[in-house]
Each structure stands twice: as structure tokens, then as C-alpha cells.
PDB file of N, CA, C, O and CB in Angstrom:
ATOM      1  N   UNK A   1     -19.287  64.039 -32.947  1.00  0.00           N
ATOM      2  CA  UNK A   1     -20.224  64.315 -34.015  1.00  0.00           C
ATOM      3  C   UNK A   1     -20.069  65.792 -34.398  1.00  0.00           C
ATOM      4  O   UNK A   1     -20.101  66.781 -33.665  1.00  0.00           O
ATOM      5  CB  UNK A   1     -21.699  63.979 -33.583  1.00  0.00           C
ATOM      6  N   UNK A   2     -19.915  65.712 -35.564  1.00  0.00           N
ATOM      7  CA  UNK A   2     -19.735  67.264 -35.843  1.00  0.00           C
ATOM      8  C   UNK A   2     -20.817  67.945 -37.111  1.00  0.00           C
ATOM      9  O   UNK A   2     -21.621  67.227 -37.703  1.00  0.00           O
ATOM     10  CB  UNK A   2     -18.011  67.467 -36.365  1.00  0.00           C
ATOM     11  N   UNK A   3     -20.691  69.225 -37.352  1.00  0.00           N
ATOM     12  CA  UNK A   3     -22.281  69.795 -37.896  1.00  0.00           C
ATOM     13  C   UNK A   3     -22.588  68.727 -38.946  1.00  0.00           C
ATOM     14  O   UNK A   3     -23.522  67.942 -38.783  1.00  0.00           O
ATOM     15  CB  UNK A   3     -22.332  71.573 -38.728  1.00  0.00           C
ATOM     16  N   UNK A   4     -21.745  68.699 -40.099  1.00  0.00           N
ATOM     17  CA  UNK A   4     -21.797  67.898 -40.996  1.00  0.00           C
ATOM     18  C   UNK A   4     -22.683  66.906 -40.745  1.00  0.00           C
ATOM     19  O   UNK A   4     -23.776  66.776 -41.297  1.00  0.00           O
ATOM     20  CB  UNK A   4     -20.712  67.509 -41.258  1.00  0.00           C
ATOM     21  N   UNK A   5     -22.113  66.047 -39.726  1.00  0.00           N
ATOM     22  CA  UNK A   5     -22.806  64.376 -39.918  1.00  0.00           C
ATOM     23  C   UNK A   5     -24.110  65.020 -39.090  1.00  0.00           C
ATOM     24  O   UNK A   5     -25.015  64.235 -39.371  1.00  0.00           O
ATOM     25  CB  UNK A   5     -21.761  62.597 -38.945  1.00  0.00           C
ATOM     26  N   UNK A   6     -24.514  65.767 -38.454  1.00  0.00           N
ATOM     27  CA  UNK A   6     -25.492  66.456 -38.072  1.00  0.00           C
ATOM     28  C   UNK A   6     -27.005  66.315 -38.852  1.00  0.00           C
ATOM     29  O   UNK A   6     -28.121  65.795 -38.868  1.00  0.00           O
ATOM     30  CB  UNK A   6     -24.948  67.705 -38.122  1.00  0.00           C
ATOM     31  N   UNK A   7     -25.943  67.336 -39.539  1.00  0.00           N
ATOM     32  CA  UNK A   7     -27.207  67.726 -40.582  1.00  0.00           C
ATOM     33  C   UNK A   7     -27.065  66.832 -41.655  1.00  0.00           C
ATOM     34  O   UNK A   7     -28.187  66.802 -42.160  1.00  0.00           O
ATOM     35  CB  UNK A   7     -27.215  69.307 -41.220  1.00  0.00           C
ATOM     36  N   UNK A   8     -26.348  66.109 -42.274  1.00  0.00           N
ATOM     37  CA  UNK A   8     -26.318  64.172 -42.792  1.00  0.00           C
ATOM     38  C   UNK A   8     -28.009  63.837 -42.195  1.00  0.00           C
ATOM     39  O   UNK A   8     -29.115  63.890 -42.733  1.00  0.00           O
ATOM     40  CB  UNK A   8     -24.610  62.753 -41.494  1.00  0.00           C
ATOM     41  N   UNK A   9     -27.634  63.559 -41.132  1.00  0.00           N
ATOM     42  CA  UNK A   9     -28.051  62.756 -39.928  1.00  0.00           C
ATOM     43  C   UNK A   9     -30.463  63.148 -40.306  1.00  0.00           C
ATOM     44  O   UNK A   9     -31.482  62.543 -40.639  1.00  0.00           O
ATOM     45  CB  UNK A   9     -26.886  63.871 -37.815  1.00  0.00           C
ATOM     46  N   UNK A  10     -29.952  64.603 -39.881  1.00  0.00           N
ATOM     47  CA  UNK A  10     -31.011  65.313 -40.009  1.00  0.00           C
ATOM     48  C   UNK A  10     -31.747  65.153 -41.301  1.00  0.00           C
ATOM     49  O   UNK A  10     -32.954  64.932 -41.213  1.00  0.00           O
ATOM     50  CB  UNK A  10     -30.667  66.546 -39.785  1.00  0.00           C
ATOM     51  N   UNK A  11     -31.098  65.247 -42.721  1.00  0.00           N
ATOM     52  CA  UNK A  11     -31.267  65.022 -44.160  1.00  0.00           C
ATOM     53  C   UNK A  11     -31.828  63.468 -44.286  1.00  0.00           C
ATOM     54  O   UNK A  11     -32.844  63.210 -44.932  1.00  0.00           O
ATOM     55  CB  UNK A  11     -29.773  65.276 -44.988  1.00  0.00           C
ATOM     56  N   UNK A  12     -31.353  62.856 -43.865  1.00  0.00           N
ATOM     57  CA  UNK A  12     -31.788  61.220 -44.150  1.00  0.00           C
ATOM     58  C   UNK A  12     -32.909  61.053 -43.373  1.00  0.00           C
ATOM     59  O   UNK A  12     -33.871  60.482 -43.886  1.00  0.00           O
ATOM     60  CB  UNK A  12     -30.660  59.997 -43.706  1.00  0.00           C
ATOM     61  N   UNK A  13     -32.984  61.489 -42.091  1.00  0.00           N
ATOM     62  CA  UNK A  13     -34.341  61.403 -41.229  1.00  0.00           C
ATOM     63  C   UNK A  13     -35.737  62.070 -42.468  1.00  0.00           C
ATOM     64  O   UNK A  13     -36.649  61.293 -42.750  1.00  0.00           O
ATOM     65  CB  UNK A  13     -34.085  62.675 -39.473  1.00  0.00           C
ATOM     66  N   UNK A  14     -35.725  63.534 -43.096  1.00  0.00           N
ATOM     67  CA  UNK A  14     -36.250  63.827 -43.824  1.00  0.00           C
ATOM     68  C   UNK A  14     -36.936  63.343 -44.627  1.00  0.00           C
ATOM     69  O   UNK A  14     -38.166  63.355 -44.681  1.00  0.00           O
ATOM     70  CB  UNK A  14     -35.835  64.211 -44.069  1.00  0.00           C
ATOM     71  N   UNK A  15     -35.702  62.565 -45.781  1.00  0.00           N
ATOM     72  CA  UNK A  15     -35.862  61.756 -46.557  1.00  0.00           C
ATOM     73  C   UNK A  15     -36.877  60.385 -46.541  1.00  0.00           C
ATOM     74  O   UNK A  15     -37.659  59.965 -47.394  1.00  0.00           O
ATOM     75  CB  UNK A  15     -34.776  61.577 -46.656  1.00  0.00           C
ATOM     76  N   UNK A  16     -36.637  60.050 -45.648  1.00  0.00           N
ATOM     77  CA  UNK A  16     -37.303  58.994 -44.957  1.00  0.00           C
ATOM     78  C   UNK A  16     -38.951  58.768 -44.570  1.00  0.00           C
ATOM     79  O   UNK A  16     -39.700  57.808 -44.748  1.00  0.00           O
ATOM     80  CB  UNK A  16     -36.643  59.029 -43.846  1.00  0.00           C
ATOM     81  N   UNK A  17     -39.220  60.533 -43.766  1.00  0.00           N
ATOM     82  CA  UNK A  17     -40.304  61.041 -43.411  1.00  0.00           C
ATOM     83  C   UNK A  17     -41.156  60.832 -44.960  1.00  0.00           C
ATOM     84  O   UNK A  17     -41.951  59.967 -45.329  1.00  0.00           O
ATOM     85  CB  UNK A  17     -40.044  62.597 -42.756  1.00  0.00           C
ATOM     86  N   UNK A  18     -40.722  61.751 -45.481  1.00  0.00           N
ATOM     87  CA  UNK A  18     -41.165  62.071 -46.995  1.00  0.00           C
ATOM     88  C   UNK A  18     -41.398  60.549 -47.530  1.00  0.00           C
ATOM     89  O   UNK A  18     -42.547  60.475 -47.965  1.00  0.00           O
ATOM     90  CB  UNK A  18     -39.848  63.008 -48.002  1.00  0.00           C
ATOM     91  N   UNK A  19     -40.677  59.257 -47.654  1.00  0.00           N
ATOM     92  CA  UNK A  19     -40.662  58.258 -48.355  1.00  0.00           C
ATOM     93  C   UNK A  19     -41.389  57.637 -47.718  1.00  0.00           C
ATOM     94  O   UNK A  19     -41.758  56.746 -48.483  1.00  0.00           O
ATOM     95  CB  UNK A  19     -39.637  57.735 -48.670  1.00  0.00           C
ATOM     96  N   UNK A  20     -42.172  57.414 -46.185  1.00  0.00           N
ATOM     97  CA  UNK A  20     -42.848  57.062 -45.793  1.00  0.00           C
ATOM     98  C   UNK A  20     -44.423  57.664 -45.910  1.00  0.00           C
ATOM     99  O   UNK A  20     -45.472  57.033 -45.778  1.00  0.00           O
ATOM    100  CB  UNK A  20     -42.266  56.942 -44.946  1.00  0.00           C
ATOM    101  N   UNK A  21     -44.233  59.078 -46.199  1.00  0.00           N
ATOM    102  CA  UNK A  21     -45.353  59.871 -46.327  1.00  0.00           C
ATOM    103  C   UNK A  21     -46.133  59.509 -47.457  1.00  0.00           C
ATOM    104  O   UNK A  21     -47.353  59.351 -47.497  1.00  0.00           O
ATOM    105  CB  UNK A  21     -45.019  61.197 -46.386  1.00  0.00           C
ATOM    106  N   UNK A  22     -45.341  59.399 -48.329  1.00  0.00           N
ATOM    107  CA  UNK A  22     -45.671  58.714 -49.498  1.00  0.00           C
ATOM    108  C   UNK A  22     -46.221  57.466 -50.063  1.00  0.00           C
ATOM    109  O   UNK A  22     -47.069  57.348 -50.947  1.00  0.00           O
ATOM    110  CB  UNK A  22     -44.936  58.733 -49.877  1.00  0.00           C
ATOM    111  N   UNK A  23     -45.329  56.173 -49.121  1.00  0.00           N
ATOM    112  CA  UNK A  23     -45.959  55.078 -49.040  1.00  0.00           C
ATOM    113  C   UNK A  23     -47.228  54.912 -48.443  1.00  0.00           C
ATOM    114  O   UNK A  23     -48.071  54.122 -48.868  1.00  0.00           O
ATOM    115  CB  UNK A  23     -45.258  54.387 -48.567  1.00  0.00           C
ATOM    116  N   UNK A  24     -47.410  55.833 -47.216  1.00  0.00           N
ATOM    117  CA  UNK A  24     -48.640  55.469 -46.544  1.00  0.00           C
ATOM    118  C   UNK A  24     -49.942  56.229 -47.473  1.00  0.00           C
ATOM    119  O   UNK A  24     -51.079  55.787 -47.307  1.00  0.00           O
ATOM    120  CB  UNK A  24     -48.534  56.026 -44.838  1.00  0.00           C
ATOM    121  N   UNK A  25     -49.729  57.305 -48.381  1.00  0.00           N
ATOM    122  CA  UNK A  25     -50.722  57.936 -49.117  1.00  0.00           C
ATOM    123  C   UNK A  25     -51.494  56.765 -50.178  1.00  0.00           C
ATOM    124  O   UNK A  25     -52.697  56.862 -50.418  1.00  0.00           O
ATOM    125  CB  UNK A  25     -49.976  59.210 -49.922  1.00  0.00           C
ATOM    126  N   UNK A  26     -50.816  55.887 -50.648  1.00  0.00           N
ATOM    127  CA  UNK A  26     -51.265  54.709 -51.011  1.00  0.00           C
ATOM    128  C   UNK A  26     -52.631  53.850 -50.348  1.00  0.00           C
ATOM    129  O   UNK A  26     -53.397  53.114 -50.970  1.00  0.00           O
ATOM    130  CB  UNK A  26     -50.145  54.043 -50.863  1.00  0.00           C
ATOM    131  N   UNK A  27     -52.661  54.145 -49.110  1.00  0.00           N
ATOM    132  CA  UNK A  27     -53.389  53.266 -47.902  1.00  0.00           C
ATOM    133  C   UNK A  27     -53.073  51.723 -48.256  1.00  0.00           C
ATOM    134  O   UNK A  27     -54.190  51.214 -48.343  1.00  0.00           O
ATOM    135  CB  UNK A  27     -55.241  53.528 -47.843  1.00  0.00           C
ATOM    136  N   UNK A  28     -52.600  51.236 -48.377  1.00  0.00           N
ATOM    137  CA  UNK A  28     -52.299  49.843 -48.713  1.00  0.00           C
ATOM    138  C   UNK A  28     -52.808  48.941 -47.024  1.00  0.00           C
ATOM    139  O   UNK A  28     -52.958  49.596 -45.993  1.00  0.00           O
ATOM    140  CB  UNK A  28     -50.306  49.736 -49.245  1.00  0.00           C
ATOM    141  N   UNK A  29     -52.939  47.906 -47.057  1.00  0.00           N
ATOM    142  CA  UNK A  29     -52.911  47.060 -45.718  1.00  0.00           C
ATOM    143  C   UNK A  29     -51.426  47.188 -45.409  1.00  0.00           C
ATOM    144  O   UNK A  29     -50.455  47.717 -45.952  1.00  0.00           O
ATOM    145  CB  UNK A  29     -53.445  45.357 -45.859  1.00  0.00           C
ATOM    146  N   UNK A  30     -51.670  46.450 -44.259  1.00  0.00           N
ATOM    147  CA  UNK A  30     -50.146  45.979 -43.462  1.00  0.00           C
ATOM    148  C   UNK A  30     -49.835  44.700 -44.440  1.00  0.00           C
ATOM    149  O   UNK A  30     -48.749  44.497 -44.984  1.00  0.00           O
ATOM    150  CB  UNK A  30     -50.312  45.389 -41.431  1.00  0.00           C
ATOM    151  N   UNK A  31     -50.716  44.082 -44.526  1.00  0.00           N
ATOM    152  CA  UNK A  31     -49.979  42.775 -44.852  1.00  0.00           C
ATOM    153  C   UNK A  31     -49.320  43.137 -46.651  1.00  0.00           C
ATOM    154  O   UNK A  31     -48.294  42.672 -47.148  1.00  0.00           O
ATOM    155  CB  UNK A  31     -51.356  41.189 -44.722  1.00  0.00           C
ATOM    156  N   UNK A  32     -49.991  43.778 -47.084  1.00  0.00           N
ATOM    157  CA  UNK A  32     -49.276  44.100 -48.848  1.00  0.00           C
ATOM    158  C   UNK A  32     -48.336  45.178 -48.755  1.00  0.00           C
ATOM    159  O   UNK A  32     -47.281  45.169 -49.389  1.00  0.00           O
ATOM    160  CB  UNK A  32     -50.503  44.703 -50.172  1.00  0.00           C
ATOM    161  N   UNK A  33     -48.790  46.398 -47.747  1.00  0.00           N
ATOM    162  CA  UNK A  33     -47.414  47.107 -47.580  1.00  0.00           C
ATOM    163  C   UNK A  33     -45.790  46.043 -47.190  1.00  0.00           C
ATOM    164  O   UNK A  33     -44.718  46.269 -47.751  1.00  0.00           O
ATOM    165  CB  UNK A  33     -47.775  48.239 -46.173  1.00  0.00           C
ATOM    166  N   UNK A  34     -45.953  45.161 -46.357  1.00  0.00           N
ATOM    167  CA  UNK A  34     -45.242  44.258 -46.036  1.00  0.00           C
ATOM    168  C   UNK A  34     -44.638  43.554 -47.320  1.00  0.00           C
ATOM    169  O   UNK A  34     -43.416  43.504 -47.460  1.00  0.00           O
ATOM    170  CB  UNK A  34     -45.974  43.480 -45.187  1.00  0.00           C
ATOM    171  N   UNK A  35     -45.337  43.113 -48.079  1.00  0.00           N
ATOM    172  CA  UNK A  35     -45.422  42.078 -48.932  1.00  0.00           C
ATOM    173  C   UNK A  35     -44.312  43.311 -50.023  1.00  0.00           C
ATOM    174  O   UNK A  35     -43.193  42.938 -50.377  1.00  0.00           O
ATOM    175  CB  UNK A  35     -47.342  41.430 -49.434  1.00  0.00           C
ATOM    176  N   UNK A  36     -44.795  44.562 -50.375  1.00  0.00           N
ATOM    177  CA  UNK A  36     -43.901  45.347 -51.322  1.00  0.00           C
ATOM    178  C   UNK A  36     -42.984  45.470 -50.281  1.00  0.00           C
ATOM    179  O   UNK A  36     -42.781  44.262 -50.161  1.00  0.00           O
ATOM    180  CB  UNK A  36     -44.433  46.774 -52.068  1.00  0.00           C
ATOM    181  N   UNK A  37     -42.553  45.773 -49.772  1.00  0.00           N
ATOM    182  CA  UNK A  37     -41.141  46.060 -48.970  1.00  0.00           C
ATOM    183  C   UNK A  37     -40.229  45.551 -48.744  1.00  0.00           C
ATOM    184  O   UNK A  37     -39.113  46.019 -48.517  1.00  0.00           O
ATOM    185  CB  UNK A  37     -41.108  46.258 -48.066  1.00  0.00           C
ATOM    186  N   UNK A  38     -40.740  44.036 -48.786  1.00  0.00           N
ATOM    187  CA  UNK A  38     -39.956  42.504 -48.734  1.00  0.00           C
ATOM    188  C   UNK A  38     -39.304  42.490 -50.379  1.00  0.00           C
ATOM    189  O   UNK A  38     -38.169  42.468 -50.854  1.00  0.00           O
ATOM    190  CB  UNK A  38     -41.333  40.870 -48.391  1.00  0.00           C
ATOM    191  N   UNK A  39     -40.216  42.507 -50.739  1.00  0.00           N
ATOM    192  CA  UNK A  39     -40.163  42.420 -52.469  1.00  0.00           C
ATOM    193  C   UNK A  39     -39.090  42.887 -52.835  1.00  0.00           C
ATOM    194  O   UNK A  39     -38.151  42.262 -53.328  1.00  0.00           O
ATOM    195  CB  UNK A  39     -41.204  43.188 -53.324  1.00  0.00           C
ATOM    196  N   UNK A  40     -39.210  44.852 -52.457  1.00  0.00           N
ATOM    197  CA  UNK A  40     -37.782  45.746 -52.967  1.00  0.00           C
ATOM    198  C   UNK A  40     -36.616  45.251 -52.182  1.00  0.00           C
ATOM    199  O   UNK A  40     -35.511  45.290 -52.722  1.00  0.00           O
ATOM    200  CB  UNK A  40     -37.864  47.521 -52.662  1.00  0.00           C
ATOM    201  N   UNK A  41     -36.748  44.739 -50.837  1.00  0.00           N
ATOM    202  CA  UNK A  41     -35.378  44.624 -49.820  1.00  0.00           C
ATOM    203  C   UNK A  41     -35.403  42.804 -50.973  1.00  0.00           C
ATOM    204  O   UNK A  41     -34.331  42.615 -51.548  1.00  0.00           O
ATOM    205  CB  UNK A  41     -35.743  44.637 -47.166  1.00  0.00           C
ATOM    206  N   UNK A  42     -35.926  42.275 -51.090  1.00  0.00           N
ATOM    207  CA  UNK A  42     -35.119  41.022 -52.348  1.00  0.00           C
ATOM    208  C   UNK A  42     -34.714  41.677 -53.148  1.00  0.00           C
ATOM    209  O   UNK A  42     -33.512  41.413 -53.189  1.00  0.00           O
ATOM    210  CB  UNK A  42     -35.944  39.878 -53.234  1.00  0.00           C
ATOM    211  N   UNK A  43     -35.076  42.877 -54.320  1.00  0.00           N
ATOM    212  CA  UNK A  43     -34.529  43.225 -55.227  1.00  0.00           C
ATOM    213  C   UNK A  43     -33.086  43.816 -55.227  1.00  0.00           C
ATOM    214  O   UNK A  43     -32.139  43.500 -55.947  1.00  0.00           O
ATOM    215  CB  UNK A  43     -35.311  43.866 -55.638  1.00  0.00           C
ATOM    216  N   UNK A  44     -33.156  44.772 -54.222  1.00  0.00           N
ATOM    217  CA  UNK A  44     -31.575  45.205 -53.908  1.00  0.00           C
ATOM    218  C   UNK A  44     -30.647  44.232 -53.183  1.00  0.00           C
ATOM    219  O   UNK A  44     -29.440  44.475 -53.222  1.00  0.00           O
ATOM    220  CB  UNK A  44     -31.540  46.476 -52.990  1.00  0.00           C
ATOM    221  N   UNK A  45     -30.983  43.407 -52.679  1.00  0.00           N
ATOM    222  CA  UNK A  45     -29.897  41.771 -51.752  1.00  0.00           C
ATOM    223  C   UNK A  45     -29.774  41.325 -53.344  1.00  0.00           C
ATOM    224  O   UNK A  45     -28.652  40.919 -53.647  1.00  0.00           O
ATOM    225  CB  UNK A  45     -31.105  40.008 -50.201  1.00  0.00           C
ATOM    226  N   UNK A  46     -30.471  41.336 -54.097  1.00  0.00           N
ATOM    227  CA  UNK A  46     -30.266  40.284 -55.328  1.00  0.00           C
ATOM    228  C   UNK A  46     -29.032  41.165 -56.378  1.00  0.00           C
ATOM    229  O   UNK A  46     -28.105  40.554 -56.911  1.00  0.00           O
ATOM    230  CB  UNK A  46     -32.093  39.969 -56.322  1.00  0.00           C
ATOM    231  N   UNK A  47     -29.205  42.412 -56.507  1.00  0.00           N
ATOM    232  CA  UNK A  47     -28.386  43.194 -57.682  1.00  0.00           C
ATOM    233  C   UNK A  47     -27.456  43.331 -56.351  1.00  0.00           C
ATOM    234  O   UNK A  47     -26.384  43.530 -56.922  1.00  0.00           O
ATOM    235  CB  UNK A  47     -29.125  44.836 -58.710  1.00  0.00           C
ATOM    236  N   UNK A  48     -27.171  43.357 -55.092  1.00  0.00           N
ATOM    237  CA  UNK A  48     -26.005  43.796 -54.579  1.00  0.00           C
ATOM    238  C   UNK A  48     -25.388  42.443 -54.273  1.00  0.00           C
ATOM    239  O   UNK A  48     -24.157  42.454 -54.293  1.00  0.00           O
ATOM    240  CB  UNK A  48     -26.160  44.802 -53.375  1.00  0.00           C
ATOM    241  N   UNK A  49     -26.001  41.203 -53.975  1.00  0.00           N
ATOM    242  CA  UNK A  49     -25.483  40.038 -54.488  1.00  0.00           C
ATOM    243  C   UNK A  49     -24.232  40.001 -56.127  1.00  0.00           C
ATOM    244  O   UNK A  49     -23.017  39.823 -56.216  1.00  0.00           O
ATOM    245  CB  UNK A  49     -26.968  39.276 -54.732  1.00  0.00           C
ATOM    246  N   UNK A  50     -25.063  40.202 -56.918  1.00  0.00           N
ATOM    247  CA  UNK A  50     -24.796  40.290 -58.436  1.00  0.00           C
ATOM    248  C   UNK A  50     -23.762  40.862 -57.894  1.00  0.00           C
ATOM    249  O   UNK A  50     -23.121  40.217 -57.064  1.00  0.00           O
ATOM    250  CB  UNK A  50     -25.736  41.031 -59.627  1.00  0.00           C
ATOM    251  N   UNK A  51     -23.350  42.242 -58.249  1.00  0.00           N
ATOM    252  CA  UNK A  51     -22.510  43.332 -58.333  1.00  0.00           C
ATOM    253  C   UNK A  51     -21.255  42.945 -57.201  1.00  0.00           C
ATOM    254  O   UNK A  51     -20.110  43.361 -57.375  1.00  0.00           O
ATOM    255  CB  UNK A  51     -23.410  44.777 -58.007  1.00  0.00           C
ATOM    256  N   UNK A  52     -21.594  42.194 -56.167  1.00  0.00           N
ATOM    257  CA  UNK A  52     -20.287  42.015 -55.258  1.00  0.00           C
ATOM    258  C   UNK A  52     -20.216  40.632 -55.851  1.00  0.00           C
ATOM    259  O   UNK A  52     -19.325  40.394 -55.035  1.00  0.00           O
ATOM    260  CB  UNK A  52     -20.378  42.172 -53.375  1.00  0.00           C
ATOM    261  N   UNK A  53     -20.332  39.437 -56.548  1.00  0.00           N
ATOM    262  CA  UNK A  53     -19.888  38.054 -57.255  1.00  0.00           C
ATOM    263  C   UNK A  53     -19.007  39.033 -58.346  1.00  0.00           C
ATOM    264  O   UNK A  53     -17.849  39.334 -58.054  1.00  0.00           O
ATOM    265  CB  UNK A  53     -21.394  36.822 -58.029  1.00  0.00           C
ATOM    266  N   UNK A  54     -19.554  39.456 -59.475  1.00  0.00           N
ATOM    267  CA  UNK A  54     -19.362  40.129 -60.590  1.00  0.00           C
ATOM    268  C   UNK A  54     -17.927  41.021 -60.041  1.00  0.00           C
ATOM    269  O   UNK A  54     -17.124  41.236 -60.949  1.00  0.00           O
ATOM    270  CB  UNK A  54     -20.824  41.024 -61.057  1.00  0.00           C
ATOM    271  N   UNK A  55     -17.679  41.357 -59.166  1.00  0.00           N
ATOM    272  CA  UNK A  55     -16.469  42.320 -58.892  1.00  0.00           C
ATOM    273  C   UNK A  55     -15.596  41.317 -58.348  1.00  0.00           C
ATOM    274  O   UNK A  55     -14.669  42.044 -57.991  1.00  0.00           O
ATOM    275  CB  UNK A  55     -16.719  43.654 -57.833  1.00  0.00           C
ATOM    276  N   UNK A  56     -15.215  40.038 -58.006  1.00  0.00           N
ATOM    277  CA  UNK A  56     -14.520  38.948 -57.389  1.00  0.00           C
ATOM    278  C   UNK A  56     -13.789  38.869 -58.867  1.00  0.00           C
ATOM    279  O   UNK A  56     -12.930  38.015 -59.087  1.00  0.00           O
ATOM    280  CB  UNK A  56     -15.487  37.510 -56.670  1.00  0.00           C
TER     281      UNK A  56
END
């Protein structure tokens, strides 16, 4: 592992913090936080579906 993927490594942890910080400022339940998260992880399986058929 070298500095690079390091601080990669370190940057995405960040990112993450922050994108969670954010979601939870919402206060949403568990069960609808759940319910959006499912939602976006279908939306991106569905366009990265698309985009890898579409490139065949």
C-alpha cells in the first residue's frame, strides 16, 4: 500500500462520513431510511444493467 491509495483510502472514508452525516440529518426511521437506499441501490443496478446490455 502506498501513500496514494492511502490517502484514496482516507478520502472515500470522508466522503462517506459526510454522506452519512447528511442522510442521518434528515432523521428519517430505519425502516424508510432502508426503503430510500434500496430504492437508489435499484436505480444504479438498473442504468448499470442498461449501459453494460447497450455496450454488447
Amino acid at each position: 500500500m502506498n501513500d496514494a491509495s492511502t490517502i484514496q483510502i482516507i478520502s472515500l472514508v470522508g466522503w462517506l462520513v459526510l454522506a452519512g452525516s447528511a442522510f442521518a440529518s434528515y432523521q428519517l426511521s430505519w425502516k424508510k431510511g432502508l426503503t430510500i437506499a434500496l430504492s437508489w441501490v435499484a436505480i444504479f443496478a438498473f442504468v448499470f444493467v442498461i449501459f453494460t446490455w447497450a455496450g454488447m
